[in-house]
C-alpha positions in Angstrom: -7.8 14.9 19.5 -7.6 11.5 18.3 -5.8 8.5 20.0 -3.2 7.0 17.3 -2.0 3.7 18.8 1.6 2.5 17.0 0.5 -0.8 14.4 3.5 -3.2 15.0 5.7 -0.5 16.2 4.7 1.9 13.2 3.2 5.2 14.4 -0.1 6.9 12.3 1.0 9.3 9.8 -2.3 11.1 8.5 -2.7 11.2 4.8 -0.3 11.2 1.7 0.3 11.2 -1.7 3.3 9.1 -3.7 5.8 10.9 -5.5 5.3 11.2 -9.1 7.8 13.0 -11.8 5.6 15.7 -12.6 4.8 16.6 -9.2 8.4 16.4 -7.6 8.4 20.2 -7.9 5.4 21.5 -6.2 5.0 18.9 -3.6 7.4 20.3 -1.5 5.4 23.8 -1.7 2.4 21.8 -0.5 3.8 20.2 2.8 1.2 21.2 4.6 -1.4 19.5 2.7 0.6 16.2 2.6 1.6 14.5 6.0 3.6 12.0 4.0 5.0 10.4 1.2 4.9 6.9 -0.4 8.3 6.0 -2.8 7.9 3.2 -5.5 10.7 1.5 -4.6 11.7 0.8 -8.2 11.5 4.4 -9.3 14.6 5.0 -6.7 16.8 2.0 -6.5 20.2 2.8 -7.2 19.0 6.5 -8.0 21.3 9.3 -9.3 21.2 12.4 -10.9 17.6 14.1 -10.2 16.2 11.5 -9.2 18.6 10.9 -6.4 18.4 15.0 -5.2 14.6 14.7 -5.4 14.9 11.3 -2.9 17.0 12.8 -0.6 15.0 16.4 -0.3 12.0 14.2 0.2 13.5 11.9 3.0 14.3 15.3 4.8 11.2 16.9 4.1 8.4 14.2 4.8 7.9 11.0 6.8 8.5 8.3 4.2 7.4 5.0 3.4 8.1 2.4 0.5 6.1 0.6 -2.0 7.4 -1.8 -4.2 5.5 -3.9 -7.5 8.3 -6.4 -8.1 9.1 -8.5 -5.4 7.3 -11.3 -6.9 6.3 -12.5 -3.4 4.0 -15.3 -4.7 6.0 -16.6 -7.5 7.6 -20.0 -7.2 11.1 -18.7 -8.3 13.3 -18.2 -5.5 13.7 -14.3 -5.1 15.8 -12.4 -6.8 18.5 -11.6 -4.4 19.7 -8.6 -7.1 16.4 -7.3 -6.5 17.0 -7.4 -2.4 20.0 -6.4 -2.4 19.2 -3.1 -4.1 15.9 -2.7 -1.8 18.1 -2.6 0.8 20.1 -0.1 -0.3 17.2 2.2 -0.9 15.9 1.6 2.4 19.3 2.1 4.4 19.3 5.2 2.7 15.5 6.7 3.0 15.2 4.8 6.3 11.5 4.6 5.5 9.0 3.6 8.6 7.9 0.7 6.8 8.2 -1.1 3.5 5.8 -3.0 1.3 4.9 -4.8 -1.7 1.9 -6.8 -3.1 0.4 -10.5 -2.6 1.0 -11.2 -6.0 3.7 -12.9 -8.5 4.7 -10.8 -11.3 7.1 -13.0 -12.8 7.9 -16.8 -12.9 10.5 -18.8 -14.7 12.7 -15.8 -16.2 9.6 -14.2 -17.4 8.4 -10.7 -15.9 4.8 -10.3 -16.7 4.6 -6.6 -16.5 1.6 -7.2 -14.0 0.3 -8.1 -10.4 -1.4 -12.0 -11.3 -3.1 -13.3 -7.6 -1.6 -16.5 -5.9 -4.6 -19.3 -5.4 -5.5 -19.5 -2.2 -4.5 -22.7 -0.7 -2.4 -24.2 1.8 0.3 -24.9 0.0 0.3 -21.0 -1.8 0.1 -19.6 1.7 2.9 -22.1 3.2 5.0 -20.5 0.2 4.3 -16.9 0.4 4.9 -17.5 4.2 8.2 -18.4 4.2 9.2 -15.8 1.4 7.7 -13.2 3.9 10.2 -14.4 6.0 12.8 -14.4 4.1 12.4 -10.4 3.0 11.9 -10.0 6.7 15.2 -11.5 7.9 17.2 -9.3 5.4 15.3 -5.8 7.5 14.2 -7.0 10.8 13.8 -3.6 12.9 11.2 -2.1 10.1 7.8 -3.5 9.6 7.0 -5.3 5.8 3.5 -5.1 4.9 1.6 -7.0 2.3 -1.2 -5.3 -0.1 -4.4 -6.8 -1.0 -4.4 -6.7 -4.7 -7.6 -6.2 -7.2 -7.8 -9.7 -9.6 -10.1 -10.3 -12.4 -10.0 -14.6 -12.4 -10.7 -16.8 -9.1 -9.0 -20.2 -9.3 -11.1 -23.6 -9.1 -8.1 -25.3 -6.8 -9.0 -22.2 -4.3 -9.3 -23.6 -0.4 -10.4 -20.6 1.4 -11.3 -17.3 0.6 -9.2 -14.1 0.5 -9.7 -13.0 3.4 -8.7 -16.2 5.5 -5.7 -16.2 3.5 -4.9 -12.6 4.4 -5.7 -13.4 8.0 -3.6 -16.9 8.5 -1.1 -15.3 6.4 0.0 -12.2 8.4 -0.4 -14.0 11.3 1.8 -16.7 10.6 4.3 -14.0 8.7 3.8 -12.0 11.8 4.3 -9.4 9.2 1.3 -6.0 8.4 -1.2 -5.4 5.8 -1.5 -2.8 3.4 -5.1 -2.6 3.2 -6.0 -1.4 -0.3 -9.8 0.3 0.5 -10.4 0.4 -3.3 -9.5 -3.2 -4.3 -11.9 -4.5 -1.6 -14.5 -2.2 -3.7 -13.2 -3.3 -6.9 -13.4 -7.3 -5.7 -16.7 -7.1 -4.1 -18.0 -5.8 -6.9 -16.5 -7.8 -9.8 -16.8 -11.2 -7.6 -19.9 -10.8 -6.0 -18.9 -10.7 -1.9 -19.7 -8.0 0.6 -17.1 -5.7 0.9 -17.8 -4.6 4.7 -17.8 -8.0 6.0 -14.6 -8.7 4.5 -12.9 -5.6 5.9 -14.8 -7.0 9.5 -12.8 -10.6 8.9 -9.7 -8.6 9.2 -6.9 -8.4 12.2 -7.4 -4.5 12.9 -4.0 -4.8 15.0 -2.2 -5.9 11.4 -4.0 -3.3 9.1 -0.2 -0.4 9.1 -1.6 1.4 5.5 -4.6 2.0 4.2 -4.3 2.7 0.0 -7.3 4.7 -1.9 -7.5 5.1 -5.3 -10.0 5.5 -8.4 -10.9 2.6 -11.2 -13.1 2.6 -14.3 -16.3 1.1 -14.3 -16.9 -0.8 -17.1 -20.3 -1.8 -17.1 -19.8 -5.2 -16.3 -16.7 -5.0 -15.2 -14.6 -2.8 -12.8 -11.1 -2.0 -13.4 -8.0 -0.8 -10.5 -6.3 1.8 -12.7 -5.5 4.1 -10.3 -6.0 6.7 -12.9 -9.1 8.4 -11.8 -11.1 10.2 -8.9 -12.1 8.4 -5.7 -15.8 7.7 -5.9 -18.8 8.2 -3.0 -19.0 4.5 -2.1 -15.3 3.6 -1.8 -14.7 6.8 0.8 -18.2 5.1 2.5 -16.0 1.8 2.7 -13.0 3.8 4.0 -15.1 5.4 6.8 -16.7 2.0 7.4 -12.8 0.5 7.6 -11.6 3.7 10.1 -14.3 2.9 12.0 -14.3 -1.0 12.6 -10.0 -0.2 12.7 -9.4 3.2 14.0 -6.9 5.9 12.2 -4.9 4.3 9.8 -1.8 6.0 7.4 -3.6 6.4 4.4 -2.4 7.2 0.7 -4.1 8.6 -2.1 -2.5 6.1 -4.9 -3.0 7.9 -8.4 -0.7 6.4 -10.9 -2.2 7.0 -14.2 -3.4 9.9 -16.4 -1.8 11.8 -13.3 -4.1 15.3 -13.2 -2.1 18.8 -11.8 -1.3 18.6 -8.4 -4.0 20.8 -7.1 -6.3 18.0 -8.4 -4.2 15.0 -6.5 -4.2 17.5 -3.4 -7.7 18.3 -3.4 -8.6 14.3 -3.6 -6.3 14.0 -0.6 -8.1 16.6 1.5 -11.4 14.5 1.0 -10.0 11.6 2.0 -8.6 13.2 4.8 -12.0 14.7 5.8 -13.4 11.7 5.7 -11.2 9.8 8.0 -11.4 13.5 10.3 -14.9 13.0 10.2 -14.8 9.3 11.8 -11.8 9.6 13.9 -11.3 13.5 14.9 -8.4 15.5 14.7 -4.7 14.2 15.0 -1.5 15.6 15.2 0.4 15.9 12.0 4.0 14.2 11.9 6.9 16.2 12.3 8.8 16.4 9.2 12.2 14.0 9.0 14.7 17.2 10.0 12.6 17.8 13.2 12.6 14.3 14.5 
């Protein structure tokens, strides 16, 4: 059996799914194909009726962690302290084992953009983003905040370093985690012409808490993160070459889009599961919330 080392006090939790609508049925009859679940924190803030029963029975059910898309950590309007205050809420009352968001901005100036746009890479984007980190992180202190990798389709010219130095000076400095997103990497090394193993190599394996899969749509001459399709053969050879250089990692299936029956999203999760199983052996499945 595998050794699962804690990742800034976060313990390994196998391999889960997020909780979608049409699937809040039958994913509790599947518990023991999913060793955990991932909330989008803005499905759930300030939830009542159903959706409040379904994030209740899922907080007792499963381990639970939380994923958010509009904290706008990048954007150079001070944070929306409405928004906080409701995170909070949501995570005093799921008490998650760690909570995230993206390196992005997603709105600026009153504006939301409906989308996750990439911050330039420079010293003065990553002195920003630093001190917003630490601003999310004084309001939750005792549970780890972790920062995704996101896909982008434009590179800026006033760029300093590249991603991954950011990534690496930033969650250092934060002294916050990293959601590593295994299919962006593919999706970036592809569409911007880098090698994806290397950058996964660059990487703090000591700040990597989540790993994210997902599928995208190849273009031609473009690839596309829609999270709306099958994982493909050469992003689970990334994640094997990612368990490998880090060891076992929590890792969720992300499918947002075009969501299939569940047998489809469970069957996708027990490949990614075997392929971690086949780099890092067997591991004990989490107890769920009731047990613990």
């Amino acid at each position: 059996m595998t050794d699962t080392p804690k990742r800034l006090g976060a313990p390994f939790l196998g391999y889960g799914v997020g909780l979608r609508r049409p699937h809040w049925d039958g994913v509790f009859e599947a518990a023991d194909r999913v060793d955990f679940l991932e909330i989008l924190s803005e499905n759930f803030m300030d939830a009542g009726g159903e959706p409040s029963v379904v994030l209740d029975r899922a907080a007792e059910a499963f381990p639970l962690v939380l994923h958010g898309t509009a904290l706008s950590i990048g954007s150079v309007t001070p944070l929306d302290t409405d928004y906080l205050d409701a995170l909070d809420r949501l995570v005093e009352r799921t008490r998650p084992l760690w909570f995230s968001d993206h390196l992005c901005f997603s709105s600026a100036f009153g504006v939301e953009y409906h989308d996750l746009l990439p911050v330039p890479f420079t010293r003065e984007a990553l002195d920003h983003v630093v001190d917003r980190v630490r601003q999310v992180q004084a309001r939750q202190p005792n549970i780890p905040f972790l920062l995704e990798n996101p896909s982008y389709y434009v590179e800026y010219g006033a760029n300093e370093m590249s991603e991954a130095e950011f990534l690496v000076e930033l969650v250092t400095r934060a002294d916050c985690g990293l959601l590593l997103d295994v299919n962006n990497v593919y999706v970036n090394s592809v569409n911007h012409g880098y090698d994806a193993r290397a950058f996964i190599d660059a990487l703090p394996a000591e700040r990597v808490v989540q790993l994210h899969m997902a599928g995208h749509d190849d273009l031609g001459d473009v690839i596309i993160d829609t999270h709306g399709a099958p994982v493909i053969p050469p992003v689970l050879d990334l994640f094997r070459h990612t368990v490998e250089r880090i060891g076992p990692v929590s890792t969720l299936l992300e499918w947002d889009n075009a969501l299939p029956p569940l047998e489809t999203l469970l069957a996708q999760n027990d490949a990614v599961r075997a392929a971690g199983v086949e780099v890092h052996g067997p591991y004990p499945r989490p107890e769920p919330r009731g047990q613990r």
